[in-house]
C-alpha positions as protocol buffer text, in pm:
chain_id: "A"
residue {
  index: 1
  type: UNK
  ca { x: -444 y: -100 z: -2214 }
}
residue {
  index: 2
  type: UNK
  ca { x: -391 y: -129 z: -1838 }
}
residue {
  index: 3
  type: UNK
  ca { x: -212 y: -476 z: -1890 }
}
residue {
  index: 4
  type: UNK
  ca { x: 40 y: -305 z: -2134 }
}
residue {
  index: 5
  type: UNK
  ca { x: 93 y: -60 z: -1934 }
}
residue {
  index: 6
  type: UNK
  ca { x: 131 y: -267 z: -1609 }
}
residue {
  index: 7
  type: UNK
  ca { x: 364 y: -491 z: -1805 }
}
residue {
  index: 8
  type: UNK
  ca { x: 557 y: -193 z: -1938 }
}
residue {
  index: 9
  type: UNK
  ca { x: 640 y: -34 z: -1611 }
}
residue {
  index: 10
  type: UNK
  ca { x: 744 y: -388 z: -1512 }
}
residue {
  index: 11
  type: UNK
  ca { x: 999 y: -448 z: -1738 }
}
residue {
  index: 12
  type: UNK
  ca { x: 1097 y: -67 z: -1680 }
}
residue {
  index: 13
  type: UNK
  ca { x: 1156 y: -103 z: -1285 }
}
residue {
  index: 14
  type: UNK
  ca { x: 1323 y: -477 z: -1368 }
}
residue {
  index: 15
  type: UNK
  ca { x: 1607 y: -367 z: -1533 }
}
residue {
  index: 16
  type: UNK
  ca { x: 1642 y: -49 z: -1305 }
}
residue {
  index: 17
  type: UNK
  ca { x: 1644 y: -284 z: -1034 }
}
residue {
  index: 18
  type: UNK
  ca { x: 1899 y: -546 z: -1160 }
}
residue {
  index: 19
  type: UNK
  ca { x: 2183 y: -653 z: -973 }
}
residue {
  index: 20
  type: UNK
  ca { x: 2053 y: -407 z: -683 }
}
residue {
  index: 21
  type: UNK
  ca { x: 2111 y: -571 z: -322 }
}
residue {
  index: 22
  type: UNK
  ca { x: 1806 y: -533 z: -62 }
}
residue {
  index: 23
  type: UNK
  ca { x: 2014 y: -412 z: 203 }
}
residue {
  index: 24
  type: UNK
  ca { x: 1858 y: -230 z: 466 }
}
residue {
  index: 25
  type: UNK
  ca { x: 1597 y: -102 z: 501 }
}
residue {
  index: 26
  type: UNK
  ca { x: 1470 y: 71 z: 150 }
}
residue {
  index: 27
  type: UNK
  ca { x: 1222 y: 349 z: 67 }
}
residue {
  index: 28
  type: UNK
  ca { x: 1293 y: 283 z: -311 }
}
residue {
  index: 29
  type: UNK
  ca { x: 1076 y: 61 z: -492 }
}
residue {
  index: 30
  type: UNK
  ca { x: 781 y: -74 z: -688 }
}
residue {
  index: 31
  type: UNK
  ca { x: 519 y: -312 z: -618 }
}
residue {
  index: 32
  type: UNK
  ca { x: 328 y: -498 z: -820 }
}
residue {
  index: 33
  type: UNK
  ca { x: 41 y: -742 z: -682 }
}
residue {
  index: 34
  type: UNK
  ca { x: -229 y: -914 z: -678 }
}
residue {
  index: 35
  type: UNK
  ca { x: -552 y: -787 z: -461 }
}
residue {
  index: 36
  type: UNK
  ca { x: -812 y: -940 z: -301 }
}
residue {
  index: 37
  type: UNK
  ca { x: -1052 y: -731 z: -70 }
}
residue {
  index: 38
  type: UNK
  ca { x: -1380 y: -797 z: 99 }
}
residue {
  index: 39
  type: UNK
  ca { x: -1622 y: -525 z: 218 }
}
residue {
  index: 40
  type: UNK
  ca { x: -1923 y: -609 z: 486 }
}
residue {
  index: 41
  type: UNK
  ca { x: -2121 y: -246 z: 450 }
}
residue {
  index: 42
  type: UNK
  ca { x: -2375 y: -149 z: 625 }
}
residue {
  index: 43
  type: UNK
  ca { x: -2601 y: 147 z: 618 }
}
residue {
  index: 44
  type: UNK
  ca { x: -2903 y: 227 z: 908 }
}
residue {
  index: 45
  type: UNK
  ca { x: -3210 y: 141 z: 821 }
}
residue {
  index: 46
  type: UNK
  ca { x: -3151 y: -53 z: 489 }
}
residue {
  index: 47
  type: UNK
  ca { x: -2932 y: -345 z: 673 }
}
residue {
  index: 48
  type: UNK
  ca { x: -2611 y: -514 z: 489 }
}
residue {
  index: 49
  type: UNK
  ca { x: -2450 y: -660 z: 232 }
}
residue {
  index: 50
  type: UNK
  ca { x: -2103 y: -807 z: 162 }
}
residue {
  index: 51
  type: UNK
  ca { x: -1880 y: -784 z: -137 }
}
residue {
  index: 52
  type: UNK
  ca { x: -1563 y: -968 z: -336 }
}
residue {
  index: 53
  type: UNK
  ca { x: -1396 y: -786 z: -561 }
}
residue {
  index: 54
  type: UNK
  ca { x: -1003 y: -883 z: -689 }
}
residue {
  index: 55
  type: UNK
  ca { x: -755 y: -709 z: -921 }
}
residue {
  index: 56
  type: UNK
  ca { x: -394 y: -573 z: -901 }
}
residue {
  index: 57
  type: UNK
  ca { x: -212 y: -289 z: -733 }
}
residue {
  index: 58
  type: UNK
  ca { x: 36 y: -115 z: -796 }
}
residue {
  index: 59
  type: UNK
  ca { x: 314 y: 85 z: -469 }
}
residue {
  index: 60
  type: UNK
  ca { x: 579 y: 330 z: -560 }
}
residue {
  index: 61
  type: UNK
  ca { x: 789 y: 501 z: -288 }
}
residue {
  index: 62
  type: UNK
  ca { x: 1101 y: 698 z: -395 }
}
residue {
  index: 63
  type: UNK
  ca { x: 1334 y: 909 z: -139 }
}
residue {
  index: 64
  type: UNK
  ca { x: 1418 y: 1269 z: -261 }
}
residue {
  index: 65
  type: UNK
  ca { x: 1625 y: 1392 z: 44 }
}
residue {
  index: 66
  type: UNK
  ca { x: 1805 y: 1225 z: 367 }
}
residue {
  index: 67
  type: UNK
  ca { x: 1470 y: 1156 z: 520 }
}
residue {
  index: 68
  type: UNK
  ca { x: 1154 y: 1254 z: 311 }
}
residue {
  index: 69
  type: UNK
  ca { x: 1021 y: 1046 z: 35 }
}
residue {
  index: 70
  type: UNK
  ca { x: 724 y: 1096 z: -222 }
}
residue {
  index: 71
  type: UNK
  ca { x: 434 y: 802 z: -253 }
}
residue {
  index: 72
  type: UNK
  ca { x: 210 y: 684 z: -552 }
}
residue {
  index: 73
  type: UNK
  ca { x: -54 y: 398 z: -505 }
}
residue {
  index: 74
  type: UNK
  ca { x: -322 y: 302 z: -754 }
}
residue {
  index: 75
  type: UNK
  ca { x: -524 y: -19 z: -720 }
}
residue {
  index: 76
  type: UNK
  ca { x: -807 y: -119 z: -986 }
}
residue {
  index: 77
  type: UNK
  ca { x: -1039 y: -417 z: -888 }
}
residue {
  index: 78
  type: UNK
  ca { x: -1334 y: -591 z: -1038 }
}
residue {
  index: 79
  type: UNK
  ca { x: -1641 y: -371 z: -1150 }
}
residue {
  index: 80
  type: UNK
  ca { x: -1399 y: -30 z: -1232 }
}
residue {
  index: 81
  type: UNK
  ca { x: -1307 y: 33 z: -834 }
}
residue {
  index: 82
  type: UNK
  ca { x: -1055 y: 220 z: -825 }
}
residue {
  index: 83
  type: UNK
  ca { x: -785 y: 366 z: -582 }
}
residue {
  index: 84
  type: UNK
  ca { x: -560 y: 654 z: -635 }
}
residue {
  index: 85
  type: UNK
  ca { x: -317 y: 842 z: -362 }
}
residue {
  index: 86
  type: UNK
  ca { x: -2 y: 1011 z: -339 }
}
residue {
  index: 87
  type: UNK
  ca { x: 188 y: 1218 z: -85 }
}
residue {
  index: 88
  type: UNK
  ca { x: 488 y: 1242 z: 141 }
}
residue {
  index: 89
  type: UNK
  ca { x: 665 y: 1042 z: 434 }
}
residue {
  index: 90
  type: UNK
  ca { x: 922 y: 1135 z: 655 }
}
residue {
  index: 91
  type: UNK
  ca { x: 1167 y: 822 z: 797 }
}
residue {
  index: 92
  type: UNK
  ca { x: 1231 y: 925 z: 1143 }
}
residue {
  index: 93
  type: UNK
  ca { x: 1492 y: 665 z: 1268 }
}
residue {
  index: 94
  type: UNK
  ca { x: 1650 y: 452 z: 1046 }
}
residue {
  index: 95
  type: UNK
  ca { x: 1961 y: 157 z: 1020 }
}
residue {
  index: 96
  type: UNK
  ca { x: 2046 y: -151 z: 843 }
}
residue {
  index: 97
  type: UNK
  ca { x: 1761 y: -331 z: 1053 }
}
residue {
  index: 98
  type: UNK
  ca { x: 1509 y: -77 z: 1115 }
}
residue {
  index: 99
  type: UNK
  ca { x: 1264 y: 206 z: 1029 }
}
residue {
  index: 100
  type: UNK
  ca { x: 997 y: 414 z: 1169 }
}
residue {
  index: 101
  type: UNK
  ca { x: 829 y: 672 z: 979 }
}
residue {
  index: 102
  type: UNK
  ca { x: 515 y: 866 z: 931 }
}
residue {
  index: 103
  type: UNK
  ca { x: 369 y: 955 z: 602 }
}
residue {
  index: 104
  type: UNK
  ca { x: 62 y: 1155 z: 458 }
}
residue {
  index: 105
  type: UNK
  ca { x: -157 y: 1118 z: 118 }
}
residue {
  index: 106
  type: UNK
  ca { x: -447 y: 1248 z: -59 }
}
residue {
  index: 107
  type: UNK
  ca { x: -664 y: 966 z: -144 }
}
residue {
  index: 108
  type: UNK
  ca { x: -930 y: 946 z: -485 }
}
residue {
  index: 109
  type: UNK
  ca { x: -1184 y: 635 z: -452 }
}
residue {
  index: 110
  type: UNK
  ca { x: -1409 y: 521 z: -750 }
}
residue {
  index: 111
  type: UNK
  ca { x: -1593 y: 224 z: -517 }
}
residue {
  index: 112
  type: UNK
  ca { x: -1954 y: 343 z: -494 }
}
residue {
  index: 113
  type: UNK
  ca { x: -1888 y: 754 z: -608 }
}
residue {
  index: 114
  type: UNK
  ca { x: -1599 y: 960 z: -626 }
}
residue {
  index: 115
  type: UNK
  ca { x: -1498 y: 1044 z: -313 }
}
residue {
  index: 116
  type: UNK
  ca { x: -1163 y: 1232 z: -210 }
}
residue {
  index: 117
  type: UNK
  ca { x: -999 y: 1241 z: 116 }
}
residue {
  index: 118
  type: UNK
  ca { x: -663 y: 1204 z: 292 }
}
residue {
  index: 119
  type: UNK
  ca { x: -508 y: 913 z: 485 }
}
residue {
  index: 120
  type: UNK
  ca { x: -219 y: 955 z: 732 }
}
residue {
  index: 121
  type: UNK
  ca { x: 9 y: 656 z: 849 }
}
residue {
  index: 122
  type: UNK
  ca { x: 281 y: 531 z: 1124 }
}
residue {
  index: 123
  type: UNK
  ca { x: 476 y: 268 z: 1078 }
}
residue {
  index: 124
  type: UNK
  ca { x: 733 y: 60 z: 1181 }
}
residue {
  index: 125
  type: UNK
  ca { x: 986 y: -211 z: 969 }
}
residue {
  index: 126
  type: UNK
  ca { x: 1207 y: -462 z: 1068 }
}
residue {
  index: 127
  type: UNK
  ca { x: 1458 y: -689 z: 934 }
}
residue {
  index: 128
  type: UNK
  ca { x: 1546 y: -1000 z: 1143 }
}
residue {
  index: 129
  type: UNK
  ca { x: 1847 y: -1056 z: 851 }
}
residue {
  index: 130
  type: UNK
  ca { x: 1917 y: -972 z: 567 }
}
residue {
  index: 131
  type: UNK
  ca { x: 1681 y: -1195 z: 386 }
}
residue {
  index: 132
  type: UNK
  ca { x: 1334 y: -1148 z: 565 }
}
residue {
  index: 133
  type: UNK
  ca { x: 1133 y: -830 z: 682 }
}
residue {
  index: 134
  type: UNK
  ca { x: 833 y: -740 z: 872 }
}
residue {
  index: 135
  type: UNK
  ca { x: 658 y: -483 z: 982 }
}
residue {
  index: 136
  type: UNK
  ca { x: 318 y: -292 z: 1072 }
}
residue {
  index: 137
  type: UNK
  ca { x: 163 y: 4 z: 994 }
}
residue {
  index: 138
  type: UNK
  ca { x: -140 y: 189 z: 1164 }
}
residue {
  index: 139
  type: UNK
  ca { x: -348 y: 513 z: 990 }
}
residue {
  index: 140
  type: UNK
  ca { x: -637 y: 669 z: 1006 }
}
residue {
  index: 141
  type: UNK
  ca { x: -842 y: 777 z: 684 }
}
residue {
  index: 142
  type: UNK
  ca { x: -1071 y: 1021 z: 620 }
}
residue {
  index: 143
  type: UNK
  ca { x: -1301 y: 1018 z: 335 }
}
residue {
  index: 144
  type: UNK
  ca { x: -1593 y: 1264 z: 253 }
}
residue {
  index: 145
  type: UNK
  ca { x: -1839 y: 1098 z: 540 }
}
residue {
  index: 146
  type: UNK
  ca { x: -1660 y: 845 z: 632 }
}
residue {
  index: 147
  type: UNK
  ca { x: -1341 y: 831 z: 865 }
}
residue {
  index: 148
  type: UNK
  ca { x: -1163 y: 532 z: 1088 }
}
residue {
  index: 149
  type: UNK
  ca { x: -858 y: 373 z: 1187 }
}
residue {
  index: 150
  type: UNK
  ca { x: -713 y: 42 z: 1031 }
}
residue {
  index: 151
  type: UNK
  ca { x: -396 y: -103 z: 1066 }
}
residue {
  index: 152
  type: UNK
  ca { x: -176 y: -331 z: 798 }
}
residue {
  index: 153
  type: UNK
  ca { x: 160 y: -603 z: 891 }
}
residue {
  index: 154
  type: UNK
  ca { x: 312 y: -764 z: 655 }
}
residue {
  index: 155
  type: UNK
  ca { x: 619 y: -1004 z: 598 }
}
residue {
  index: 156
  type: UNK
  ca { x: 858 y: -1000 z: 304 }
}
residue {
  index: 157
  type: UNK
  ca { x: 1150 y: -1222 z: 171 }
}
residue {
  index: 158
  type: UNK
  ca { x: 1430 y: -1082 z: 22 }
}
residue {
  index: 159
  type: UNK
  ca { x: 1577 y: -1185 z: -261 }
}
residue {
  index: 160
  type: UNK
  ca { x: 1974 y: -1120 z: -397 }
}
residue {
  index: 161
  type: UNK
  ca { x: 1885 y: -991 z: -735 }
}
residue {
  index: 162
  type: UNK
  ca { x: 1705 y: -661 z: -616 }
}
residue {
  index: 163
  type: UNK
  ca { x: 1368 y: -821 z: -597 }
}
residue {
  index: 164
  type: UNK
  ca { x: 1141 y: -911 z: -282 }
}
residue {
  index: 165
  type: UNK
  ca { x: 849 y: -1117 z: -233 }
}
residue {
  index: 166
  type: UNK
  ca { x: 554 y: -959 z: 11 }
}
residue {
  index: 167
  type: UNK
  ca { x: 260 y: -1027 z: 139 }
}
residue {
  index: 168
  type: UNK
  ca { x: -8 y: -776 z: 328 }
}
residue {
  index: 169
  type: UNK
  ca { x: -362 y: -793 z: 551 }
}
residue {
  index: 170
  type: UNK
  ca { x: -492 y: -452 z: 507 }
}
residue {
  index: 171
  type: UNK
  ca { x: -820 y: -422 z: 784 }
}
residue {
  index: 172
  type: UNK
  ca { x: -959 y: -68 z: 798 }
}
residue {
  index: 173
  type: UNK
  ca { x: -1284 y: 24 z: 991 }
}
residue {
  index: 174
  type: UNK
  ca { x: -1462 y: 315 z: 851 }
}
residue {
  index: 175
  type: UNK
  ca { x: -1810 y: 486 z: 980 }
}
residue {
  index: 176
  type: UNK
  ca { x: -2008 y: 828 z: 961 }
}
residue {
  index: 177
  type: UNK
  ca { x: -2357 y: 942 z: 855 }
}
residue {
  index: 178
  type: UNK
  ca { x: -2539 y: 588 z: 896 }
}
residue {
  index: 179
  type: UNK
  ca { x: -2284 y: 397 z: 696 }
}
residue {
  index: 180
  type: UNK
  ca { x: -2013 y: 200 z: 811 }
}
residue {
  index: 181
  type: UNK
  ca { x: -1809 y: -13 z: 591 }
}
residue {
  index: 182
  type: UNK
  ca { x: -1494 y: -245 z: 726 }
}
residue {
  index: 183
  type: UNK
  ca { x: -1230 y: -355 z: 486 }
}
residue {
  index: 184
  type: UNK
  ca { x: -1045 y: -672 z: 468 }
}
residue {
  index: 185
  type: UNK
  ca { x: -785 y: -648 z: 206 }
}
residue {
  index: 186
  type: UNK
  ca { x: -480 y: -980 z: 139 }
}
residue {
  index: 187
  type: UNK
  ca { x: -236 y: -863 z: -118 }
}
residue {
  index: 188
  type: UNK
  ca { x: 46 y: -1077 z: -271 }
}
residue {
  index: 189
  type: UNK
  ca { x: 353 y: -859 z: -454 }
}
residue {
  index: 190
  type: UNK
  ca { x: 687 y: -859 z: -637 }
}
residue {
  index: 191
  type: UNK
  ca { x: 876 y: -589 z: -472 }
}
residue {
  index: 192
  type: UNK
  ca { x: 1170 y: -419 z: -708 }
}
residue {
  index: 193
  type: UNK
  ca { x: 1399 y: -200 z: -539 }
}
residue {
  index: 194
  type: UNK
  ca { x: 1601 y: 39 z: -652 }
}
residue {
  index: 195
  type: UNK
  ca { x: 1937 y: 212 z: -578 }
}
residue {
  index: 196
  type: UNK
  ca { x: 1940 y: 373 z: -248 }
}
Protein backbone atom coordinates (compact mmCIF):
# COMPACT_ATOMS: atom_id res chain seq x y z
CA UNK A 1 0.00 0.00 0.00
CA UNK A 2 2.62 2.64 0.82
CA UNK A 3 4.57 1.72 -2.48
CA UNK A 4 1.34 2.41 -4.54
CA UNK A 5 0.77 5.19 -3.04
CA UNK A 6 4.39 6.57 -3.15
CA UNK A 7 4.41 5.61 -6.81
CA UNK A 8 1.06 7.27 -7.38
CA UNK A 9 1.93 10.67 -6.07
CA UNK A 10 5.04 10.25 -8.25
CA UNK A 11 3.62 9.99 -11.40
CA UNK A 12 1.06 12.75 -10.11
CA UNK A 13 3.85 15.52 -9.31
CA UNK A 14 5.82 14.19 -12.75
CA UNK A 15 3.51 15.31 -15.08
CA UNK A 16 2.62 18.51 -12.98
CA UNK A 17 6.14 19.18 -13.14
CA UNK A 18 6.87 18.63 -16.90
CA UNK A 19 8.48 21.03 -18.99
CA UNK A 20 8.78 23.32 -15.69
CA UNK A 21 12.28 25.26 -15.63
CA UNK A 22 14.16 25.33 -12.07
CA UNK A 23 14.72 28.87 -12.16
CA UNK A 24 15.35 30.53 -9.08
CA UNK A 25 15.02 29.81 -6.25
CA UNK A 26 11.60 27.59 -5.70
CA UNK A 27 9.36 26.89 -2.67
CA UNK A 28 7.25 24.53 -4.95
CA UNK A 29 8.00 21.01 -4.97
CA UNK A 30 8.12 17.35 -4.00
CA UNK A 31 10.71 15.13 -2.82
CA UNK A 32 11.03 11.81 -2.95
CA UNK A 33 14.15 9.86 -1.34
CA UNK A 34 15.84 7.48 -0.02
CA UNK A 35 16.80 7.59 3.96
CA UNK A 36 19.36 6.39 5.87
CA UNK A 37 19.69 7.46 9.63
CA UNK A 38 21.77 6.32 12.54
CA UNK A 39 20.90 6.95 16.22
CA UNK A 40 23.73 6.53 19.18
CA UNK A 41 21.10 6.84 22.38
CA UNK A 42 21.90 6.94 25.51
CA UNK A 43 20.01 6.96 28.72
CA UNK A 44 21.77 7.45 32.56
CA UNK A 45 22.27 4.67 34.27
CA UNK A 46 21.42 1.92 31.64
CA UNK A 47 24.47 3.05 29.16
CA UNK A 48 24.04 2.94 25.11
CA UNK A 49 23.18 1.52 22.18
CA UNK A 50 23.31 2.41 18.46
CA UNK A 51 20.83 1.89 15.70
CA UNK A 52 20.41 1.58 11.56
CA UNK A 53 17.35 1.96 10.29
CA UNK A 54 16.64 2.98 6.24
CA UNK A 55 13.47 3.75 4.26
CA UNK A 56 12.09 6.66 2.12
CA UNK A 57 10.84 10.18 2.68
CA UNK A 58 8.79 12.05 1.32
CA UNK A 59 9.07 16.77 1.28
CA UNK A 60 6.28 18.90 0.04
CA UNK A 61 6.53 22.73 0.19
CA UNK A 62 3.92 24.80 -1.72
CA UNK A 63 3.71 28.85 -1.61
CA UNK A 64 0.14 30.24 -0.98
CA UNK A 65 0.95 34.04 -0.91
CA UNK A 66 4.06 36.43 -1.96
CA UNK A 67 6.06 35.12 0.92
CA UNK A 68 4.41 32.35 3.14
CA UNK A 69 4.31 28.79 2.18
CA UNK A 70 2.67 25.58 3.83
CA UNK A 71 5.05 22.28 4.60
CA UNK A 72 4.26 18.44 4.71
CA UNK A 73 7.07 15.84 5.59
CA UNK A 74 6.52 12.17 6.34
CA UNK A 75 9.39 9.69 6.51
CA UNK A 76 8.78 5.80 7.30
CA UNK A 77 11.96 3.67 8.05
CA UNK A 78 12.67 0.13 9.00
CA UNK A 79 10.75 -1.39 12.09
CA UNK A 80 7.35 1.11 11.52
CA UNK A 81 9.38 4.56 12.55
CA UNK A 82 7.71 6.99 11.50
CA UNK A 83 7.84 10.87 10.95
CA UNK A 84 5.05 13.21 10.37
CA UNK A 85 5.11 17.31 10.36
CA UNK A 86 3.57 20.13 8.76
CA UNK A 87 3.45 23.89 9.19
CA UNK A 88 4.34 27.26 7.75
CA UNK A 89 7.49 29.28 6.45
CA UNK A 90 7.90 32.67 5.67
CA UNK A 91 10.79 33.57 2.73
CA UNK A 92 12.22 36.70 3.98
CA UNK A 93 14.58 37.83 1.12
CA UNK A 94 14.46 36.31 -1.99
CA UNK A 95 16.01 36.58 -5.99
CA UNK A 96 16.99 34.48 -8.80
CA UNK A 97 20.11 33.32 -6.64
CA UNK A 98 19.01 33.44 -3.18
CA UNK A 99 16.71 32.75 -0.18
CA UNK A 100 16.49 33.07 3.46
CA UNK A 101 13.58 32.06 5.35
CA UNK A 102 12.29 30.81 8.61
CA UNK A 103 9.67 28.21 8.99
CA UNK A 104 7.69 26.40 11.87
CA UNK A 105 6.04 22.70 12.19
CA UNK A 106 4.32 20.45 14.47
CA UNK A 107 6.15 17.28 14.50
CA UNK A 108 4.43 13.38 15.27
CA UNK A 109 7.29 10.63 15.91
CA UNK A 110 6.50 6.81 16.04
CA UNK A 111 10.48 5.85 16.92
CA UNK A 112 10.28 4.43 20.45
CA UNK A 113 6.41 6.01 21.50
CA UNK A 114 4.35 8.58 20.13
CA UNK A 115 5.66 11.61 20.89
CA UNK A 116 4.47 15.15 19.52
CA UNK A 117 6.32 18.30 19.45
CA UNK A 118 7.28 21.27 17.25
CA UNK A 119 10.47 22.07 15.32
CA UNK A 120 11.38 25.59 14.13
CA UNK A 121 14.02 26.29 11.31
CA UNK A 122 16.37 29.11 9.55
CA UNK A 123 17.72 28.72 6.56
CA UNK A 124 19.56 29.93 3.88
CA UNK A 125 19.80 28.76 -0.21
CA UNK A 126 21.97 29.52 -2.83
CA UNK A 127 22.40 29.06 -6.41
CA UNK A 128 25.95 29.48 -7.85
CA UNK A 129 23.99 29.08 -11.58
CA UNK A 130 21.40 28.03 -12.78
CA UNK A 131 22.18 24.40 -12.64
CA UNK A 132 23.52 23.75 -9.00
CA UNK A 133 22.24 24.83 -5.44
CA UNK A 134 23.26 24.72 -1.92
CA UNK A 135 22.35 25.62 1.12
CA UNK A 136 22.03 25.10 5.08
CA UNK A 137 19.56 25.08 7.46
CA UNK A 138 19.76 25.27 11.39
CA UNK A 139 16.53 24.43 13.96
CA UNK A 140 15.90 23.57 17.07
CA UNK A 141 13.27 20.76 18.04
CA UNK A 142 11.39 20.14 20.81
CA UNK A 143 9.85 16.90 21.58
CA UNK A 144 7.92 15.80 24.79
CA UNK A 145 11.39 15.43 26.99
CA UNK A 146 13.61 15.91 24.68
CA UNK A 147 14.79 19.25 22.93
CA UNK A 148 18.21 20.35 20.88
CA UNK A 149 19.60 22.04 18.06
CA UNK A 150 20.79 20.32 14.73
CA UNK A 151 21.63 21.74 11.64
CA UNK A 152 21.22 20.21 7.81
CA UNK A 153 23.35 21.51 4.16
CA UNK A 154 22.76 20.11 1.31
CA UNK A 155 23.70 20.42 -2.51
CA UNK A 156 21.39 19.92 -5.47
CA UNK A 157 21.72 19.73 -9.34
CA UNK A 158 19.30 21.07 -11.44
CA UNK A 159 17.98 19.60 -14.15
CA UNK A 160 16.03 21.36 -17.48
CA UNK A 161 12.97 19.24 -17.39
CA UNK A 162 11.59 20.51 -13.91
CA UNK A 163 13.37 17.88 -11.95
CA UNK A 164 16.45 18.18 -9.43
CA UNK A 165 18.72 15.81 -7.92
CA UNK A 166 19.59 16.40 -3.93
CA UNK A 167 21.36 15.19 -1.45
CA UNK A 168 21.15 16.02 2.58
CA UNK A 169 23.26 15.31 6.13
CA UNK A 170 20.64 15.86 8.66
CA UNK A 171 22.73 15.88 12.42
CA UNK A 172 20.41 16.82 15.30
CA UNK A 173 21.48 16.60 19.03
CA UNK A 174 18.67 16.00 21.33
CA UNK A 175 18.77 15.60 25.41
CA UNK A 176 16.41 15.93 28.56
CA UNK A 177 15.37 13.71 31.50
CA UNK A 178 18.51 11.22 31.38
CA UNK A 179 18.22 10.52 27.69
CA UNK A 180 20.04 11.95 25.00
CA UNK A 181 19.87 10.71 21.55
CA UNK A 182 22.01 12.35 18.42
CA UNK A 183 20.85 11.82 14.91
CA UNK A 184 22.80 11.31 11.84
CA UNK A 185 20.52 11.24 8.93
CA UNK A 186 22.08 11.03 4.65
CA UNK A 187 19.17 11.34 2.34
CA UNK A 188 19.33 11.00 -1.50
CA UNK A 189 16.07 12.65 -3.55
CA UNK A 190 14.38 13.42 -6.87
CA UNK A 191 13.20 16.89 -6.46
CA UNK A 192 9.97 17.88 -8.84
CA UNK A 193 9.14 21.38 -8.97
CA UNK A 194 6.35 22.96 -9.83
CA UNK A 195 5.07 26.24 -11.39
CA UNK A 196 6.07 29.18 -9.42
Amino acid sequence: MKKLLTTTIAAAAFGLCANTMAEGINFDYLDIGYVDTEYDIKVDGLGSADMDTDGFALDFSKMIGSNMYFTANYADQSDDMTESRFGLGYVMARDDKAAAYVRAEYVKTDIFSNEEGYNAGFGYRSKTDGIFEYGIEIDYTDINVLSGVGFEPYAQFNFDNGMSLRGSYDYSDLDGSGFEMKTKSFQVSLRLNFNK
